[in-house]
N, C-alpha and C positions, 0 to 999 in steps of 0.2 A: 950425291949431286941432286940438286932441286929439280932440274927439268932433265928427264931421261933424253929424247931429243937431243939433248945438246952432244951427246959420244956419240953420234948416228952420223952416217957419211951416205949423206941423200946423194942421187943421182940428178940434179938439177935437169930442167929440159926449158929452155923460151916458151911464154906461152904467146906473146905475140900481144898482151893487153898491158898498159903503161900501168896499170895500179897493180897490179899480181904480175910481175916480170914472167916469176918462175913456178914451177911446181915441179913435185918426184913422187911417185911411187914406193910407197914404203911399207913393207911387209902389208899390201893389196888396199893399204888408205892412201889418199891422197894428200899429201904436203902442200898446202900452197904458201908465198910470203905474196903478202902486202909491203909495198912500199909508200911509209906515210910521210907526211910534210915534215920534215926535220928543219929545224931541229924544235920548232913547236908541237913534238910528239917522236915517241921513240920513232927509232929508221924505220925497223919492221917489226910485221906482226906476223905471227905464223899462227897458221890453221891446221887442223889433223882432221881430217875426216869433216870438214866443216865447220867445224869449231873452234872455238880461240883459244889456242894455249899460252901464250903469252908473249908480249914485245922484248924486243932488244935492238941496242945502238950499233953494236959488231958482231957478224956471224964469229961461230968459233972456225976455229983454223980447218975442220976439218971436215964443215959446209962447203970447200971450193968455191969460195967468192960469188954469192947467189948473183950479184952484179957486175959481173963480168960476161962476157959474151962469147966466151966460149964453148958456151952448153950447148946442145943440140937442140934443137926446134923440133916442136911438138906439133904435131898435123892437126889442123882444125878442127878434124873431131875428139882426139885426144885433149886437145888444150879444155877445149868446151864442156867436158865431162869433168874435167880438173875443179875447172872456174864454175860450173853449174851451182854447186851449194853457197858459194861466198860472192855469187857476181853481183850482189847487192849491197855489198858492206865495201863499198868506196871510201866512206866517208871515218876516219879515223872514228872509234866509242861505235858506230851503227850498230855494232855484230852485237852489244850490251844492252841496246836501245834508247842509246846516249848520243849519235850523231855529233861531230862537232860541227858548230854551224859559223866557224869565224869567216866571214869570205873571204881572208887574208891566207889563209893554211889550207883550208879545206875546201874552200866557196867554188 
């Protein structure tokens, strides 16, 4: 399988931020997804420790629906430790140094 990630069955948690919904703990890194402007850019992107491991349109079956709301909520200092390394790459490309600048998807 290309992305190991994908057999992993994160523990999702709310983080309480409209662009990064979720995040989990995963063997001591933190998972974040970004949720980017669909369908002018894949759904999500997911981060491991900060860094971008790469997008996709559908979690697999065995991510428990990152967009659902049924996770547990993350206490603000937890969330904030999650979102600390990525709470600057809003903007779909940023985390590359590619920013998209359409004010239609991203603006």
């Amino acid at each position: 399988m290309e992305w190991p990630e994908l057999t992993v069955r994160p523990e999702w948690g709310q983080t309480g931020n409209v662009y990064f919904p979720v995040a989990a703990r995963v063997e001591g890194v933190w998972w974040v997804l970004r949720i980017n402007s669909f369908p002018d850019h894949p759904l999500w992107t997911l981060f491991v420790d900060g860094r971008r491991r790469f997008d996709l349109n559908d979690a697999p079956p065995n991510w428990a629906n990152p967009a659902g709301r049924d996770h547990k909520k993350l206490s603000t200092e937890v969330s904030a430790e999650a979102l600390a390394p990525v709470r600057s790459f809003v903007a779909y490309g940023s985390e590359l140094g590619r920013p998209c600048r359409n004010p239609f998807c991203c603006g």
